[in-house]
Phi, psi and omega in degrees: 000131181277153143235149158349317186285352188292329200291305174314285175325336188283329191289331226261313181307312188296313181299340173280344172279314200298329188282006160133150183306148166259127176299140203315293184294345166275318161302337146330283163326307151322265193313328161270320153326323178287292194325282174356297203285304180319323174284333219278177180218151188304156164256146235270347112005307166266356208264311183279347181290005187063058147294035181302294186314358208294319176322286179327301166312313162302281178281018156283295181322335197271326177291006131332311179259025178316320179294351202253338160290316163277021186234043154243296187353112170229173192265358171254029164238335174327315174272022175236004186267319197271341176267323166323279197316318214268012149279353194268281209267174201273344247249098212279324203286318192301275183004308198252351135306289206278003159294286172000261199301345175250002184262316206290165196285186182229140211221099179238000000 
């Protein structure tokens, strides 16, 4: 469930991914908050205040930091950083290069 605060929050996550390393479990924590918000639907609250757009909203701001989820690619985050992107991004080919490359089995 979204409220008004996920739209601030969407920024504030990218920016705190964008700003520089993190300990593994707080971009864990992030990333899922992010996961949350992308997926999420207005909760029926934002819905009577006529907030509909707020989901749309969210993930426009989120698409904005695309670049900053993909230079978070790790190969032990990868599929849930890459189901985050394949709400974002429009853009399938790169999308489906770093599944390729972050996806792909490990050969040992």
């Amino acid at each position: 469930m979204l409220f008004e605060v996920a739209l601030p929050a969407t920024g504030v996550i990218l920016a705190a991914l964008a700003g520089g390393p993190l300990e593994q479990w707080v971009e864990d924590e992030l990333l899922t908050i992010l996961h949350t918000i992308v997926y999420g639907e207005p909760h029926q609250t934002e819905l009577d205040l006529g907030n509909t757009d707020l989901a749309d909203l969210c993930a426009a701001k989120a698409k904005g930091g695309i670049w900053v989820l993909y230079s978070s690619l790790r190969r032990s985050n990868a599929e849930f950083v890459l189901d985050i992107l394949a709400a974002l991004d429009e853009d399938e080919g790169r999308l489906e290069a770093y599944r390729r490359a972050y996806l792909k089995p490990v050969v040992e």
